[in-house]
VEXLO-441176 format. One record per residue: residue number from 1; x, y, z of N, C-alpha, C in turn. Coordinates in steps of 0.2 Angstrom, whole numbers. Last residue first. Layout:
<atoms>
(NUM,(X,Y,Z),(X,Y,Z),(X,Y,Z))
...
</atoms>
This chain:
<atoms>
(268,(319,-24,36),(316,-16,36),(308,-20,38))
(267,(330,-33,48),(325,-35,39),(321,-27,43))
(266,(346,-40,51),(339,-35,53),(335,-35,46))
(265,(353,-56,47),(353,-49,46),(345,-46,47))
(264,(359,-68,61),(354,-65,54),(355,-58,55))
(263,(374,-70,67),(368,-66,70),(365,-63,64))
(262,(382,-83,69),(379,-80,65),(375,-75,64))
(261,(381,-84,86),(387,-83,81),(388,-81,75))
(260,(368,-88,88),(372,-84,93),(378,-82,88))
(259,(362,-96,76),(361,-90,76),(365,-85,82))
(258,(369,-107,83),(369,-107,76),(369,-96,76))
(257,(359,-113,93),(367,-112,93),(369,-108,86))
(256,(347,-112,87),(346,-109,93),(355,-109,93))
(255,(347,-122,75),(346,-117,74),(350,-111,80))
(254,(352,-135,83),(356,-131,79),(355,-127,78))
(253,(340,-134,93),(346,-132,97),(351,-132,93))
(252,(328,-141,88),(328,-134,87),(336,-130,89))
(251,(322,-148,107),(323,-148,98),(325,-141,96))
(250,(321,-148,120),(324,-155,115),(324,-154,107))
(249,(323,-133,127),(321,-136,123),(326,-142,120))
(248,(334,-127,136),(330,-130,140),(326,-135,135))
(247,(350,-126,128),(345,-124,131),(338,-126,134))
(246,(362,-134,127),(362,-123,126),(355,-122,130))
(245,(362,-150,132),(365,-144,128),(362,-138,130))
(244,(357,-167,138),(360,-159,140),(361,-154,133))
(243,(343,-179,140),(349,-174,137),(350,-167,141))
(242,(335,-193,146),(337,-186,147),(344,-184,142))
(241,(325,-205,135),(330,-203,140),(333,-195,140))
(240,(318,-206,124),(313,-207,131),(320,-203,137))
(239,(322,-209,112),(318,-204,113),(314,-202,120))
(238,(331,-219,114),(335,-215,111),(329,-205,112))
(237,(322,-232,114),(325,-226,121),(328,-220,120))
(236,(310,-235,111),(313,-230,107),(318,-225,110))
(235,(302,-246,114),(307,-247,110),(309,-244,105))
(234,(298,-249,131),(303,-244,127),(306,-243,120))
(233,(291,-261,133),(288,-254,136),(292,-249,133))
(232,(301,-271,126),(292,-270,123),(289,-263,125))
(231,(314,-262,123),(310,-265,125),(303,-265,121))
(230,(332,-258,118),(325,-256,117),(321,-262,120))
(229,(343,-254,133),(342,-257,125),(334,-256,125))
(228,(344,-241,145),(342,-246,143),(342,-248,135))
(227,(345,-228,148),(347,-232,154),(345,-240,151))
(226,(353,-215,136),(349,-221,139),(351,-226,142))
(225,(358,-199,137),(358,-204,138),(352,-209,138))
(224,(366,-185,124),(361,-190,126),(360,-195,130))
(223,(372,-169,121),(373,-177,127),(366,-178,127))
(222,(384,-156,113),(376,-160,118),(378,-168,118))
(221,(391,-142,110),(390,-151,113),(385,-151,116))
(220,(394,-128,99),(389,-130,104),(389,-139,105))
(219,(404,-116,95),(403,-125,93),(397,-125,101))
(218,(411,-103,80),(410,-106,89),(405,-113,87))
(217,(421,-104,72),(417,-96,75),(414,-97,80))
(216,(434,-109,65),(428,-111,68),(424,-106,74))
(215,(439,-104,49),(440,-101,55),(433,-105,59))
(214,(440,-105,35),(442,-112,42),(441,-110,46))
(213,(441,-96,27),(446,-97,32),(448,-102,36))
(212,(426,-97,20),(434,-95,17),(439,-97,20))
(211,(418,-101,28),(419,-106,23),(426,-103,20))
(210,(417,-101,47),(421,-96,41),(422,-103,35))
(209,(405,-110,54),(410,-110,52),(414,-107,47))
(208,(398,-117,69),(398,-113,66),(405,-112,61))
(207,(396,-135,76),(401,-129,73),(396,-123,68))
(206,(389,-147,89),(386,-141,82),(391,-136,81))
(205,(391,-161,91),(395,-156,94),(391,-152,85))
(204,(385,-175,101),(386,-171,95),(388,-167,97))
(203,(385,-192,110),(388,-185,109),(387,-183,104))
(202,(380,-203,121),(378,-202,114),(382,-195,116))
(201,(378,-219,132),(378,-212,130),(381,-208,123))
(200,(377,-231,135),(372,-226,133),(373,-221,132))
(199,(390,-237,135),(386,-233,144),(379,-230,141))
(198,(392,-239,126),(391,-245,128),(390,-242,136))
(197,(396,-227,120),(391,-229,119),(390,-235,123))
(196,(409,-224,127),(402,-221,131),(399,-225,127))
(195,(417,-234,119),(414,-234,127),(410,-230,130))
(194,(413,-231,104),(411,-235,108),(411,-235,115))
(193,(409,-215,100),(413,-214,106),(413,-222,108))
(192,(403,-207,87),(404,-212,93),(409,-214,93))
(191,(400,-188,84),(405,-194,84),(404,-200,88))
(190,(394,-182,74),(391,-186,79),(396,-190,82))
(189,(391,-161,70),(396,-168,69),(394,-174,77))
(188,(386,-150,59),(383,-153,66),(389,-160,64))
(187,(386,-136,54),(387,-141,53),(384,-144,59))
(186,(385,-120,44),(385,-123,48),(382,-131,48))
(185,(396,-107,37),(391,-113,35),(391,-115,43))
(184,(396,-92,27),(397,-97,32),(392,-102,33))
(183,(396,-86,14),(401,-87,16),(404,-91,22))
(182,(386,-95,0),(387,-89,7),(393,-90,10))
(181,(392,-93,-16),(390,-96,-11),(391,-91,-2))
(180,(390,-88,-32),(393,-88,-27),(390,-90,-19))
(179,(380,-95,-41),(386,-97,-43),(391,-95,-33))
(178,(366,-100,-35),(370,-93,-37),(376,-96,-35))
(177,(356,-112,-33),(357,-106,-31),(364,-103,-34))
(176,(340,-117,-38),(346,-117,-39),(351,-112,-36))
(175,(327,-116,-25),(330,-115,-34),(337,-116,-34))
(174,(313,-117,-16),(319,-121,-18),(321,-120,-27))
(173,(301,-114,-4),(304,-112,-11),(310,-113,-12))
(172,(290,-121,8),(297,-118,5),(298,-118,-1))
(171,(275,-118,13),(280,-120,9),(285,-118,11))
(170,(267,-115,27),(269,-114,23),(275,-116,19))
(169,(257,-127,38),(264,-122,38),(265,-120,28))
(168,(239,-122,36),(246,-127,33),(253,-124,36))
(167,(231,-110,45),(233,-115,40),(237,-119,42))
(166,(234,-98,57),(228,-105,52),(230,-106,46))
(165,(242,-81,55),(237,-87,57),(235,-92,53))
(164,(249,-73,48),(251,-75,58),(247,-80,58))
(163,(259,-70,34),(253,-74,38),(254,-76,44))
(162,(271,-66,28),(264,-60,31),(259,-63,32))
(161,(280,-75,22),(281,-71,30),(274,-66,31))
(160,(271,-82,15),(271,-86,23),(277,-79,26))
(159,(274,-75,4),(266,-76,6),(268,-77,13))
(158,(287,-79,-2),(284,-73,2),(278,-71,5))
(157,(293,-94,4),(288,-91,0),(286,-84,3))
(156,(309,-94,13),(302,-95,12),(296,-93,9))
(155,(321,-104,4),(319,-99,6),(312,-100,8))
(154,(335,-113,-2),(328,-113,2),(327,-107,4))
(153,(347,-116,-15),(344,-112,-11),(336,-113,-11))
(152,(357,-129,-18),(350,-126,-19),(349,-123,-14))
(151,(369,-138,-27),(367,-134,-22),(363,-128,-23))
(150,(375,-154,-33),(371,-148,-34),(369,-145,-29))
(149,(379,-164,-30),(384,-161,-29),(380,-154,-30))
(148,(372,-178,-31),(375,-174,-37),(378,-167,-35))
(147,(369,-182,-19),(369,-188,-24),(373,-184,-29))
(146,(366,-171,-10),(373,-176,-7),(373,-180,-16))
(145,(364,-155,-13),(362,-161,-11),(367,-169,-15))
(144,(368,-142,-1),(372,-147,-7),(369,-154,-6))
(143,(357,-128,3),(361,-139,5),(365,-137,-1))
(142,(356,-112,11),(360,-115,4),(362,-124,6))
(141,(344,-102,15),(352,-107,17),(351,-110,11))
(140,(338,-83,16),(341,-90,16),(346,-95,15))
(139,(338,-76,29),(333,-74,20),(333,-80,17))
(138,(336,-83,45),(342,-83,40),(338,-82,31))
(137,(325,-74,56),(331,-81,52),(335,-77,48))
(136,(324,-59,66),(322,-63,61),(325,-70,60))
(135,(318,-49,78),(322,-56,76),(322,-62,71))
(134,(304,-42,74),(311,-42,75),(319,-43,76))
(133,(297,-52,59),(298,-50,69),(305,-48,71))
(132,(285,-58,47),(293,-55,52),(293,-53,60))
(131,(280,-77,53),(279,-68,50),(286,-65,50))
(130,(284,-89,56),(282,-90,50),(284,-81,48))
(129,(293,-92,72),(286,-90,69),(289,-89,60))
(128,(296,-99,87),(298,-97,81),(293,-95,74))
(127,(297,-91,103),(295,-95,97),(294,-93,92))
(126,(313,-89,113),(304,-88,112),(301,-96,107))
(125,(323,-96,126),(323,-93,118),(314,-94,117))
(124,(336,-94,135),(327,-94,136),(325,-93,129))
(123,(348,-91,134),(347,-98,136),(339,-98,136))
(122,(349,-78,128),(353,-83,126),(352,-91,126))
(121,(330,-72,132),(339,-71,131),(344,-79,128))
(120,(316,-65,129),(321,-69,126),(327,-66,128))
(119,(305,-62,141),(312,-61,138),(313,-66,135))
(118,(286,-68,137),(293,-69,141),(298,-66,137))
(117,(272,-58,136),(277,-60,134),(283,-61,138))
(116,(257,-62,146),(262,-60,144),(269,-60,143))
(115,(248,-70,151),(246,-68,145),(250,-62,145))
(114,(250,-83,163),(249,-76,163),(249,-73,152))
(113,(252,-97,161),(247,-92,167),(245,-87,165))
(112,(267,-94,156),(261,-98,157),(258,-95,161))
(111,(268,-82,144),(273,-83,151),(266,-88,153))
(110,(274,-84,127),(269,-82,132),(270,-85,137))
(109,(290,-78,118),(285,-84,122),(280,-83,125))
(108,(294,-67,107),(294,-70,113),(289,-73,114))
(107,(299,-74,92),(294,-68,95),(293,-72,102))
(106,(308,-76,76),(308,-78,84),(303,-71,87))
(105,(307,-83,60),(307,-75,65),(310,-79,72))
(104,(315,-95,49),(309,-92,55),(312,-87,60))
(103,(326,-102,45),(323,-97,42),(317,-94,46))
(102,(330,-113,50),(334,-109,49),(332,-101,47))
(101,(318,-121,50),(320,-118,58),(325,-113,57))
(100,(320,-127,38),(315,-124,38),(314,-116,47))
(99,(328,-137,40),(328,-133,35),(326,-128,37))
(98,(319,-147,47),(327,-146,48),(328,-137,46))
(97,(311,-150,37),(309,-149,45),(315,-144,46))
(96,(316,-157,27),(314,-149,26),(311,-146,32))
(95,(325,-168,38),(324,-164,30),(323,-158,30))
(94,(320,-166,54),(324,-169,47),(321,-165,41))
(93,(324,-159,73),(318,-161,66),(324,-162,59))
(92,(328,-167,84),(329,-161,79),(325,-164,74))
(91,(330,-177,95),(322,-173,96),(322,-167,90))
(90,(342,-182,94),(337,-186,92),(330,-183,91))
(89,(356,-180,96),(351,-173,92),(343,-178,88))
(88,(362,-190,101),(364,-181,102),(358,-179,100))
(87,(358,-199,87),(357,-200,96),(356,-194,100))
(86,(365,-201,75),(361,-193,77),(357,-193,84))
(85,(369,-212,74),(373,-207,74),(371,-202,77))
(84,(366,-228,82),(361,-222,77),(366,-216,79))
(83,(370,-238,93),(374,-234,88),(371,-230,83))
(82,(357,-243,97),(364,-239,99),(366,-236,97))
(81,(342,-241,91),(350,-243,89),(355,-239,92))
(80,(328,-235,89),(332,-243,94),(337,-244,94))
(79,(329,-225,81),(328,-224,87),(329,-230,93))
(78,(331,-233,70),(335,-228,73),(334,-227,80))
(77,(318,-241,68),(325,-243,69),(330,-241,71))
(76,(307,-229,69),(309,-234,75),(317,-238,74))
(75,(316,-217,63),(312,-220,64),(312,-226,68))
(74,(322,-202,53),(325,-207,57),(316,-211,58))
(73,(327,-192,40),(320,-196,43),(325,-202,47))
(72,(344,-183,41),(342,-185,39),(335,-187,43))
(71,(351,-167,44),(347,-170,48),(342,-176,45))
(70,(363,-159,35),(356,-159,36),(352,-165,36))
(69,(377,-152,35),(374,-158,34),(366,-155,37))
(68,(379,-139,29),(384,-144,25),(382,-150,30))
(67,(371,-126,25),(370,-131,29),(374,-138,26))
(66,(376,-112,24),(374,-115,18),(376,-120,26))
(65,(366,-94,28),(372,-100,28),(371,-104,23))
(64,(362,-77,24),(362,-85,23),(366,-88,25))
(63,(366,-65,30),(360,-65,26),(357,-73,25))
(62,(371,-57,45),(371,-65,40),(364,-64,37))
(61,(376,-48,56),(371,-45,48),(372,-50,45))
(60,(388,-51,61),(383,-49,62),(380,-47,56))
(59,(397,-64,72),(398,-61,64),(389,-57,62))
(58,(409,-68,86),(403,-65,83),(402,-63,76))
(57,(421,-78,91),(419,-74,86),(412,-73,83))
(56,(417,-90,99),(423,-88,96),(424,-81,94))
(55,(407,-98,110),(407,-92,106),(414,-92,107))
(54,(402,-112,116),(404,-108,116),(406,-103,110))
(53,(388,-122,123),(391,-114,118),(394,-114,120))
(52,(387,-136,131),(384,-132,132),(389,-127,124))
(51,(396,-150,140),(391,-147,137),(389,-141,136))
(50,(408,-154,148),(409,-151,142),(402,-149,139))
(49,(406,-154,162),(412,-153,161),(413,-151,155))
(48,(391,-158,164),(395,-152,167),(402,-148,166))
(47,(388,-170,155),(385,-161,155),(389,-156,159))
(46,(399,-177,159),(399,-175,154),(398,-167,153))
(45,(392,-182,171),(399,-178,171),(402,-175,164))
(44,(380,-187,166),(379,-180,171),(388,-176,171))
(43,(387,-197,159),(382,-194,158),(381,-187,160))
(42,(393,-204,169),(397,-201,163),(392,-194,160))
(41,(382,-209,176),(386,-206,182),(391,-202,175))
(40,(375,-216,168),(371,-209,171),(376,-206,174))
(39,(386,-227,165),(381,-221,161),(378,-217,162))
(38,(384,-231,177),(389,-230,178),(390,-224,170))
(37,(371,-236,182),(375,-234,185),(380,-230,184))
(36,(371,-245,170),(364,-238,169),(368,-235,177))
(35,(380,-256,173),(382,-250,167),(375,-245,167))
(34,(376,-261,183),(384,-256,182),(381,-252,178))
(33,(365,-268,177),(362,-263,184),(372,-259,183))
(32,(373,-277,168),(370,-271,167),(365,-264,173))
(31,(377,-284,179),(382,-281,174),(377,-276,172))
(30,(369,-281,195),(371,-285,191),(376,-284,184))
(29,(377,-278,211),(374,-276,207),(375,-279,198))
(28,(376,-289,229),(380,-285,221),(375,-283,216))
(27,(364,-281,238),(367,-287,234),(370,-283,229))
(26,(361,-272,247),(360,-279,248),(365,-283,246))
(25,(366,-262,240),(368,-262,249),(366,-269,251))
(24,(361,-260,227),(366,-262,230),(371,-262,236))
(23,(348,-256,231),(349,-263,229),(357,-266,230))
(22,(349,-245,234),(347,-246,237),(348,-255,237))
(21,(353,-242,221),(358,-238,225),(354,-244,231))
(20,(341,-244,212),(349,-247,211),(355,-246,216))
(19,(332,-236,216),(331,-243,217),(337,-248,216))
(18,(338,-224,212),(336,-225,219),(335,-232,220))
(17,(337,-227,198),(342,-228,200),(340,-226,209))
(16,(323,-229,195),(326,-234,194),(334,-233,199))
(15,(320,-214,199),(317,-220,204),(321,-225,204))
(14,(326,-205,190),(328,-205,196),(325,-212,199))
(13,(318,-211,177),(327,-211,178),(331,-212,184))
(12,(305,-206,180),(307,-214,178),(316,-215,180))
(11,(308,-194,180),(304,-198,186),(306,-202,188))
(10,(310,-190,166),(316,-192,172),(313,-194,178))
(9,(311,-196,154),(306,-197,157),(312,-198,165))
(8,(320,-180,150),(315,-186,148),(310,-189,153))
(7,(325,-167,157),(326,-175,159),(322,-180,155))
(6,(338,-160,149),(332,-159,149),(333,-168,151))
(5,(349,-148,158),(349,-155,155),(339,-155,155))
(4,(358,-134,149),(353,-138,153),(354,-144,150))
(3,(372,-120,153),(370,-128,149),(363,-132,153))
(2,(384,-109,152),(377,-112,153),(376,-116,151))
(1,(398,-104,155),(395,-107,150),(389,-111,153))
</atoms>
């Protein structure tokens, strides 16, 4: 099982603690110099020992899921709150941002330097596009919006799959949707954890999942850490500090988990 850590400002991360390590040959270390010691040490052990996909069951030709949570606006409050739930998954886009990644092609990346396509594989993943391609998304996902229980199919305007260039991103299209529901859903869960929080560190865990059976199809864990409360220089550590999960990117890692187990349906 594969797993990246993405470092934030990790220049910043490595130096402080070289100056913590170094400090503590002198003189005891103060309570909070422990705990950014002792948070990056959970931190890193986490990543190794539980981060990353795991696959249960493969399911092929998915036309739609239905999204049973979707990623609420966060904002500086959030981002300065220890306890802010979505910590894990602080660089994932909201609302119809959110939404909107489930449904997009994939086309390989262009290789820096050079003006040629990089492979797509499991952990390298391209970029996400508006057109077709032959990795497509999902035709579409299904919310249930939380105040009344109603559930609404998103899709993309058909105009925005046959435009490669310039403009606006394109809309989404949003109706009520059809009495029978997709089959599978996908979810994201945040749990805190008080004592890791109180190390900075943050968990979520993304399931794929059979809505008839319960059958959990596969799940991907991620990890946040920050080495600090919010400051005048920081005060939005939640977005400045290194993470781990499935793949090198800080966003987009439902989607990227999601479709390994789900695998959307090929489009003619």
């Amino acid at each position: 099982m594969k797993r990246f850590i993405n470092a934030g400002f990790g220049t910043a991360v490595v130096l402080v603690l070289s100056m913590l390590a170094l400090a503590a040959c002198a003189t005891p270390l103060t309570e909070n110099q422990k705990r950014v010691q002792e948070g990056y040490a959970l931190f890193q052990k986490l990543c190794k020992e539980e981060a990353g996909l795991k696959i249960y069951r493969k399911v092929e030709g998915v036309e739609g899921v239905v999204l049973l949570r979707v990623k609420q606006r966060a904002g500086d409050k959030q981002w300065a709150d220890p306890l802010w739930p979505d910590a894990a998954f602080a660089h994932e886009g909201t609302g119809d941002e959110y939404i909107k990644y489930f449904l997009l092609s994939e086309e390989p990346a262009m290789t820096f330097r050079e003006n040629n396509p990089r492979p797509i594989t499991a952990e390298d993943r391209g970029d996400f596009v508006f057109w077709n391609t032959p990795r497509p998304g999902y035709k579409y996902v299904d919310v249930v919006e939380e105040q009344s229980g109603v559930r609404w199919r998103y899709a993309l305007l058909d105009s925005a799959r046959k435009e490669r260039n310039g403009g606006l991103p394109p809309h989404l299209k949003r109706e009520l949707a059809p009495s029978e529901r997709p089959r599978y859903g996908v979810t994201y869960e945040t749990p805190i954890i008080p004592e890791e929080r109180e190390k900075g560190v943050a968990r979520g865990v993304v399931k794929m999942i059979d809505l008839d059976t319960n059958e959990l199809l596969g799940e991907m864990r991620a990890f946040s850490w920050t080495m600090s409360k919010p400051t005048s220089s920081n005060p939005s550590p939640w977005l400045t500090g290194p993470s781990c999960s499935i793949a090198p990117t800080r966003s987009r890692i439902v989607r990227i988990s999601a479709d390994q187990a789900l695998i959307p349906k090929k489009r003619n």
